[in-house]
C-alpha positions as a Markdown table, in Angstrom:
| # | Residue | x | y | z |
|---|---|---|---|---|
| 1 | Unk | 13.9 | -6.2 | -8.6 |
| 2 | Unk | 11.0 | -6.0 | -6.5 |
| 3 | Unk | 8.5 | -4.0 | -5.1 |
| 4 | Unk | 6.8 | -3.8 | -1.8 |
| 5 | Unk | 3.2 | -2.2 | -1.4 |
| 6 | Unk | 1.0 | -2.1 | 1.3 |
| 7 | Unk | -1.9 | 0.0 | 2.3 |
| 8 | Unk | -3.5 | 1.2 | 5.6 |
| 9 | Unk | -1.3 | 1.2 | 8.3 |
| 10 | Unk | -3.7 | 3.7 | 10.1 |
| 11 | Unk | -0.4 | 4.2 | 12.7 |
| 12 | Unk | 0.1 | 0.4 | 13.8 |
| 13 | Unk | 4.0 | 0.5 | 15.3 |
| 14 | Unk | 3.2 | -3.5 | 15.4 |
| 15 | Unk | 2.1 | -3.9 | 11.7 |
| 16 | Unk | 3.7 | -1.3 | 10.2 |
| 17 | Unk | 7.1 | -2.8 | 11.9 |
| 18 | Unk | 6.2 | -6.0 | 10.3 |
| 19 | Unk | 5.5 | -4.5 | 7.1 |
| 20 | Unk | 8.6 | -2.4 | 6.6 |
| 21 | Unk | 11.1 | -5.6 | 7.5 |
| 22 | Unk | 9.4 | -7.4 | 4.6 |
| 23 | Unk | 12.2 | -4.9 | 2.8 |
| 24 | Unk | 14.9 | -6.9 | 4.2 |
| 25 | Unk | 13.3 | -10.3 | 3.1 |
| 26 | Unk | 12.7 | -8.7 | -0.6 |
| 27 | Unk | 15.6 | -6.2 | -0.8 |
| 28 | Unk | 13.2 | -3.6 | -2.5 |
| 29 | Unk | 14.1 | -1.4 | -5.1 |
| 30 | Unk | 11.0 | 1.1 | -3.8 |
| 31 | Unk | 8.3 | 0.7 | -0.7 |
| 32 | Unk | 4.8 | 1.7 | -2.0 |
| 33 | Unk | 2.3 | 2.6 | 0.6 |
| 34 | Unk | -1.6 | 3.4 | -1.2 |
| 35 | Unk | -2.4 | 6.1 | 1.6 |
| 36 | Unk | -3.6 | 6.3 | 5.5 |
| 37 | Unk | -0.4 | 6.4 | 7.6 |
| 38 | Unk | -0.5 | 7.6 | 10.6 |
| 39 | Unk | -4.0 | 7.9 | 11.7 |
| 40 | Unk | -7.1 | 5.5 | 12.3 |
| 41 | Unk | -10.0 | 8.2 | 11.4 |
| 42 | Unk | -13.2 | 8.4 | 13.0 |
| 43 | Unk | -14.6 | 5.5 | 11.5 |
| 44 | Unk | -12.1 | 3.0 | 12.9 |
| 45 | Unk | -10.9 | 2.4 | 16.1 |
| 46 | Unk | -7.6 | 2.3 | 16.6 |
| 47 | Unk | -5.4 | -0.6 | 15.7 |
| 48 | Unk | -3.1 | -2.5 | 17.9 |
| 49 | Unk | -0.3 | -0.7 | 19.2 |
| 50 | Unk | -1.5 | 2.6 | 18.0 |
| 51 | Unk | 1.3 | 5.4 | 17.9 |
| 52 | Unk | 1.4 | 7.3 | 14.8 |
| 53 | Unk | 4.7 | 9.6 | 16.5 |
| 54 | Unk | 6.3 | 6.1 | 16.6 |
| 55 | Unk | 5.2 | 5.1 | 12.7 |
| 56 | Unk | 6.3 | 8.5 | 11.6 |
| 57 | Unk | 9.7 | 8.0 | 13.0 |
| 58 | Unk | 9.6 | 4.2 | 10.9 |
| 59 | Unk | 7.8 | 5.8 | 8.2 |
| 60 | Unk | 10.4 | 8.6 | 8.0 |
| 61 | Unk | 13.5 | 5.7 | 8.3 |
| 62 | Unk | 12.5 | 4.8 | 4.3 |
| 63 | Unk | 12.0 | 8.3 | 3.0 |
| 64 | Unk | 14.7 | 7.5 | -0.3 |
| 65 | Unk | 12.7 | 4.6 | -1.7 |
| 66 | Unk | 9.4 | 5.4 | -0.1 |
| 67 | Unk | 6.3 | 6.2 | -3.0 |
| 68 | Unk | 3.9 | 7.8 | -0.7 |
| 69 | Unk | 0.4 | 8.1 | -1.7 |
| 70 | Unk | -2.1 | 10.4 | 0.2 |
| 71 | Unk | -4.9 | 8.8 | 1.3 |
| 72 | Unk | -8.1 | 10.1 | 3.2 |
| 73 | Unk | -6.9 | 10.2 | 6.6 |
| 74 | Unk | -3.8 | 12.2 | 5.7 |
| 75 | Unk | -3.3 | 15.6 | 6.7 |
| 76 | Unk | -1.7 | 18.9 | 6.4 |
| 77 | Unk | 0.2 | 18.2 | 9.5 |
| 78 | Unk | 1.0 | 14.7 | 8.1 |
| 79 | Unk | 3.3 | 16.4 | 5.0 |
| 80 | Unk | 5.1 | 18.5 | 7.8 |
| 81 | Unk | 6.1 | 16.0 | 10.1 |
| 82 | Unk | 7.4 | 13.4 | 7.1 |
| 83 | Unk | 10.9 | 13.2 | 4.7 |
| 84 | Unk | 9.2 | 12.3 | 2.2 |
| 85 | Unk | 6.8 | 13.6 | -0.6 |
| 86 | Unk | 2.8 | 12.2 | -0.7 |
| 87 | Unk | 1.0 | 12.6 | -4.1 |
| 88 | Unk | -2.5 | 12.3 | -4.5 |
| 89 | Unk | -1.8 | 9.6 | -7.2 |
| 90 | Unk | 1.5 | 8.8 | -9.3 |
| 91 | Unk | 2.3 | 6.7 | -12.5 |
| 92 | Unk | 4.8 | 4.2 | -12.1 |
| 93 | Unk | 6.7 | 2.2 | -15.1 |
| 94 | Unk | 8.0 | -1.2 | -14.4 |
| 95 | Unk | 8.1 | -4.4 | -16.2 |
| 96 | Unk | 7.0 | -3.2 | -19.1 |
| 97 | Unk | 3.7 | -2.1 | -16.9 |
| 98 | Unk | 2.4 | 1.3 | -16.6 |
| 99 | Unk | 1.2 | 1.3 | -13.0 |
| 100 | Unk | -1.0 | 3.8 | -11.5 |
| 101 | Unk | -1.4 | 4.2 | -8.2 |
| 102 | Unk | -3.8 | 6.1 | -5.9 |
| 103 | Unk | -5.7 | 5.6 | -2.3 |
| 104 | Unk | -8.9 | 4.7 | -3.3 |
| 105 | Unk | -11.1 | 7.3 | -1.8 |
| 106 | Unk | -11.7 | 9.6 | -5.2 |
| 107 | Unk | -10.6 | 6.6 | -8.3 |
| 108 | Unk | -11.3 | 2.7 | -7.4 |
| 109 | Unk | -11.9 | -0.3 | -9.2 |
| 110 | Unk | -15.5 | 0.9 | -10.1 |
| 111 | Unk | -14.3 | 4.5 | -10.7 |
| 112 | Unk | -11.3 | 4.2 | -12.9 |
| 113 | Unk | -9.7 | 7.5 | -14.3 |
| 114 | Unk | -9.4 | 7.9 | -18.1 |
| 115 | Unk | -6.1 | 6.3 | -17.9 |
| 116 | Unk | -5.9 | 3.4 | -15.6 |
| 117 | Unk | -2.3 | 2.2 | -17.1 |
| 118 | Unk | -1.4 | -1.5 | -17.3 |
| 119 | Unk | -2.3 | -2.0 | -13.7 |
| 120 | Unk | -4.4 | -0.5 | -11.4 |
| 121 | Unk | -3.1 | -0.2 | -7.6 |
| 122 | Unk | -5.9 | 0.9 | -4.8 |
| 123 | Unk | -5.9 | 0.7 | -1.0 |
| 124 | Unk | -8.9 | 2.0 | 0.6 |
| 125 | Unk | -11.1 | -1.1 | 1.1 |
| 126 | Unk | -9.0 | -2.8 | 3.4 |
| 127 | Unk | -9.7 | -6.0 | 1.4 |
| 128 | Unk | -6.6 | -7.9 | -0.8 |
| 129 | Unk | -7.8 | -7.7 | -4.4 |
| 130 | Unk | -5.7 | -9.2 | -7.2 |
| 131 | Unk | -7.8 | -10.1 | -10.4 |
| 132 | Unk | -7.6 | -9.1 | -14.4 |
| 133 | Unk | -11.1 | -7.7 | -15.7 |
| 134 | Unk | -10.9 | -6.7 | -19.6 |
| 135 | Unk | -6.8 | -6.6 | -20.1 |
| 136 | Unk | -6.8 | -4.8 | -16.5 |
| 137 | Unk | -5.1 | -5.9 | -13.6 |
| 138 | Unk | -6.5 | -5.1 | -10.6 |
| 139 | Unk | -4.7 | -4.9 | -7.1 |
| 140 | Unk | -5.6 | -4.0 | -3.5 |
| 141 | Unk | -3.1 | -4.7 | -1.1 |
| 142 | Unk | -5.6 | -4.7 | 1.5 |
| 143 | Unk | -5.0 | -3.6 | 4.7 |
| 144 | Unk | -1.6 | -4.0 | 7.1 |
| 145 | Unk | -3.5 | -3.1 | 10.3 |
| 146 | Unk | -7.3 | -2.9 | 10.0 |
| 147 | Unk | -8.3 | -5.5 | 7.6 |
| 148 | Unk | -11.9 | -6.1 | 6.9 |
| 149 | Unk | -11.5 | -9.9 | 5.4 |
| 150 | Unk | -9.1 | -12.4 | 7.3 |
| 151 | Unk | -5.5 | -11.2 | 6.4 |
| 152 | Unk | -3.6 | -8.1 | 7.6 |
| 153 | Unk | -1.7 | -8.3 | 3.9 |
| 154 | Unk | 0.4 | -6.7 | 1.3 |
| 155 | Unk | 2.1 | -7.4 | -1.7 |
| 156 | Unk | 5.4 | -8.2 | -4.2 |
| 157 | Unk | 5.6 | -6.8 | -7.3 |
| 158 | Unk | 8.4 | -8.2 | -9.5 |
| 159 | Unk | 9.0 | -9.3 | -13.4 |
| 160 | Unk | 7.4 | -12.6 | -12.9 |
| 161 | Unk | 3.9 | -10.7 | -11.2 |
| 162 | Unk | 2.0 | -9.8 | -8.7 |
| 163 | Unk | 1.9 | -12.1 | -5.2 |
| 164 | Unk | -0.7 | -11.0 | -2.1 |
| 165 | Unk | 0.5 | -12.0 | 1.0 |
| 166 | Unk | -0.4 | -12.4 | 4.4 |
| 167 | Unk | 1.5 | -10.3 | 6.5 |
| 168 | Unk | 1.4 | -12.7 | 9.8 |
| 169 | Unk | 3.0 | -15.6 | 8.1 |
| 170 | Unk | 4.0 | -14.7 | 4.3 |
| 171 | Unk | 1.5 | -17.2 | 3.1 |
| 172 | Unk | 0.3 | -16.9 | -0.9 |
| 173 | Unk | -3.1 | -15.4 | -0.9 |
| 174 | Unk | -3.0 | -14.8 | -4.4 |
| 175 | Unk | -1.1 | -14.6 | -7.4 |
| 176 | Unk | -1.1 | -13.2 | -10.9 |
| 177 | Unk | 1.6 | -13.4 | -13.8 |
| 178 | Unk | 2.7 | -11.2 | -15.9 |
């Protein structure tokens, strides 16, 4: 069983296309996205092949096994225009792992809630982050379209561990076991 999770896609149709066939490649049992769809915000400029109507329409494609977290460039509009469900942060048991997940923006790696689980999972940053501090696993995806170190990238979850990936050429970034 594995999981794919990525972060950022800030409406890319050319990253977030690459992305969401990385489901083919691992058959995942769920998609996790840490937050910022559709839209690049006012700090960024907008990514290659910006059209957030077009990644909704992708987006929307893997509603049943989507996790969607809400991330700071979400809207109200956002939650009308999608089939699926975004939470401001969600628990997720796998492996024996408790998982939580959440954008970034209010809880990060410096920030942790009371509860953190087995592993914590944060986009945000738009830098890959896979490390184990004090019993904690930490894990950034980074970013799929706006990256702010050298790899648009994501990652695979499975009973083994944790991989980061580059998303141009599936290259190991990092890896951690269980």
């Amino acid at each position: 069983m594995n999981f794919l999770i990525g972060s950022d896609i800030h409406g890319s149709k050319k990253y977030a296309e690459m992305f969401f066939a990385k489901d083919k490649i691992y058959q995942s049992e769920k998609i996790i996205v840490l937050g910022d769809f559709f839209y690049n915000g006012a700090r960024n400029l907008p990514p290659e092949e910006y059209s957030p109507k077009e990644v909704v329409a992708l987006v929307n494609s893997f509603a049943d096994k989507l996790i969607a977290i809400k991330g700071n460039c979400e809207s109200e509009v956002d939650q009308m225009v999608a089939d699926f469900l975004f939470s401001d942060n969600a628990t997720l048991y796998a492996f024996g792992k408790s998982c939580y997940l959440t954008h970034g923006h209010h809880y990060g790696f410096e920030n942790l809630p009371k509860c953190p689980g087995d592993i914590f999972f944060q986009g945000h940053t738009h830098i890959g982050v896979l490390e184990k501090k004090d019993g904690l696993i930490l894990a950034n995806p980074g970013s799929i379209s706006l990256p702010k170190d050298a790899h648009h990238s994501y990652m695979v979850m499975n009973e083994k561990g944790i991989t980061l990936h580059d998303l141009l050429d599936d290259s190991v970034l990092k890896h951690l076991d269980f």
